[in-house]
N, C-alpha and C positions, 0 to 999 in steps of 0.2 A: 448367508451374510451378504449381505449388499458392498457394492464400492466401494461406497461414502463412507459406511462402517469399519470397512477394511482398513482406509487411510487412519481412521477413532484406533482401530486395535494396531496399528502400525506405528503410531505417534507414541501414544502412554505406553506402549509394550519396551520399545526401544528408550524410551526419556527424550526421545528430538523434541517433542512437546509437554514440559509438565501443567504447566495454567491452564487450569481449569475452565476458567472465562475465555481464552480462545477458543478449546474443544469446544465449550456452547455456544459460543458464536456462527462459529463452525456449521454444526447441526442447523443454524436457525434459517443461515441464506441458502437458497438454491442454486449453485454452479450453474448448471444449467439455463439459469434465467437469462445469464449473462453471456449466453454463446447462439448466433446465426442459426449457424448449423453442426453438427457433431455433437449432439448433446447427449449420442448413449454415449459416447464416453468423458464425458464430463466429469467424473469422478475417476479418470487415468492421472496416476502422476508425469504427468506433464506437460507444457506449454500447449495452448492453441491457438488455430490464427482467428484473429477477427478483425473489426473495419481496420481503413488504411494504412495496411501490411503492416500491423502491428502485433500483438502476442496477448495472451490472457496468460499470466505465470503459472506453475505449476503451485499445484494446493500446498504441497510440503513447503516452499519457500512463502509462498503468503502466510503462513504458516509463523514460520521462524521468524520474519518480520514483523509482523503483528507482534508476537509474544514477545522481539527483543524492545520495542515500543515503551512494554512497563503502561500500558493504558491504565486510567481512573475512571471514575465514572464523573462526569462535566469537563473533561476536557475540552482543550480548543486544539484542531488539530488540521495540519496543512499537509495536504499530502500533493504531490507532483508529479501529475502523470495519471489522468482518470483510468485509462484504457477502458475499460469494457464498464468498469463501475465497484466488481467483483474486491478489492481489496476495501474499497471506501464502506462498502454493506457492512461487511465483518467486520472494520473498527467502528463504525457505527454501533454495532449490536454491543460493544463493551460499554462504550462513552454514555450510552445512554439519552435519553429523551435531554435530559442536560448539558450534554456536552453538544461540540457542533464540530463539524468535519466541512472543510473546505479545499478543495478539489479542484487543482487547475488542469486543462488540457490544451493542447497548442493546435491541435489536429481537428479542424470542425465538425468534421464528420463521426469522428470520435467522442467528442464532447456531445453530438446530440443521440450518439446511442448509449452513451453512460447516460444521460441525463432520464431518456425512453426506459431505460431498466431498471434504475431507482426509482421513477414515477410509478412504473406497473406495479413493484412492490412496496408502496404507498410507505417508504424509509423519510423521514419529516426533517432531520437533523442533519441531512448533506445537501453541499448548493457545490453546485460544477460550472467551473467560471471557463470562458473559453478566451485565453492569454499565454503567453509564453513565462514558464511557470520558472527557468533559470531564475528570474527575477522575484520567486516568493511571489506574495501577496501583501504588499506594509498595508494595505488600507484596515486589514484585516487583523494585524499585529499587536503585540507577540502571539508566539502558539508556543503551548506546553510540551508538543509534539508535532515532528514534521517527519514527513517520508518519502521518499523519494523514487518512484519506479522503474526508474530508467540512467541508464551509465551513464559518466561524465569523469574527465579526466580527474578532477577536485570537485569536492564539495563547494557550489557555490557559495560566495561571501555574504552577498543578500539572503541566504537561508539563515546562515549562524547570527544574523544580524537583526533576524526578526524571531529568532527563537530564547524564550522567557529565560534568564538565568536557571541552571542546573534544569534546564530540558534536555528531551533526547530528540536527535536526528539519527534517522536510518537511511544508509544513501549506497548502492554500489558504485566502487571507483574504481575507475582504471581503461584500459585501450577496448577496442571492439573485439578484441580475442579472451580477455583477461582480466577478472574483475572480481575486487576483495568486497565483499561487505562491511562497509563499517557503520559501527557504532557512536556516538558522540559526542558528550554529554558536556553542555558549554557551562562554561567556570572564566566567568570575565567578559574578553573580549575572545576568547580559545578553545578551543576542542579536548575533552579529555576522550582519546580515542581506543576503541575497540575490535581488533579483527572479527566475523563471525564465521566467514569462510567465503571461499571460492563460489561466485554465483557467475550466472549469462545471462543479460538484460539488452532490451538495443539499445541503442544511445539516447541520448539525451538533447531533445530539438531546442534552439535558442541560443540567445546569446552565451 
């Protein structure tokens, strides 16, 4: 049995992942695509380095992300924090040829090797905008779903402010040692919030 499989028989055995449409999304992208160098272990649980000293997450928490999301198929969806590209692929493969993923990164060098990884895999429905993504995207606004890759003390205001009534934002919050995931799901002008657990993300560059 292969890695990749092993993560398949480690997710639905356990329930960390029951959706379906994540596991095949899963299967669709290649990890690998998205990493320099270290790519026989590309299917290891957990984090790798890539461009400027940044992380690729471990599969299991893209994982849980993705599936607390609640994807459709035509969604519009904002996500903060390209890194490698590897999370935008995998909600790409849900949303569908209709939906559209929009992908800020702050880090130039960054943004033109997510940009280099999504082209090789000719993925049509993400654009990786290079800007300080604290701030959302309004031009682009609302999105039925936003996500957020990287810590930050609170969940920026400009996020909940461009996210479509009763969408979900997925964001880890908290100090550089300590960080809850949460959940969000806005009713108003406010947050209906959801613990998922204890994650490590770096922080979050920008205002």
């Amino acid at each position: 049995m292969s890695q990749k499989q092993r993560l398949i028989e480690y997710w639905t055995s356990s329930g960390i992942i029951k959706d379906k449409k994540v596991i095949e999304a899963f299967k669709k992208v290649p990890r690998e695509a998205f990493l320099k160098d270290r790519k026989e272990g590309a299917y290891g649980d957990y984090p790798l380095p890539i461009e400027g000293g940044q992380t690729i997450s471990q599969p299991t928490t893209v994982m849980i992300m993705t599936e607390a999301l609640e994807l459709k198929k035509g969604h519009k969806v904002l996500e903060i924090g390209s890194g490698s590209g590897y999370q935008a692929a995998i909600i790409s493969k849900i949303i569908g040829n209709g939906g559209k993923l929009i992908s800020t990164e702050i880090i130039p060098e960054l943004a033109e090797f997510a940009r280099n990884n999504i082209r090789k895999l000719k993925i049509k429905n993400i654009e990786i905008i290079k800007r300080d993504g604290s701030k959302g995207y309004a031009k682009a606004a609302p999105y039925d779903r936003i996500i957020v890759t990287a810590a930050s003390p609170e969940i920026p205001r400009p996020l909940i402010r461009q996210l479509k009534e009763n969408g979900i934002i997925i964001a880890p919050v908290g100090n550089l040692v300590e960080q809850m995931m949460i959940k969000g799901i806005k009713k108003g002008s406010r947050l209906i919030k959801e613990e998922i657990g204890q994650f490590m993300f770096v922080p979050l560059k920008g205002k």
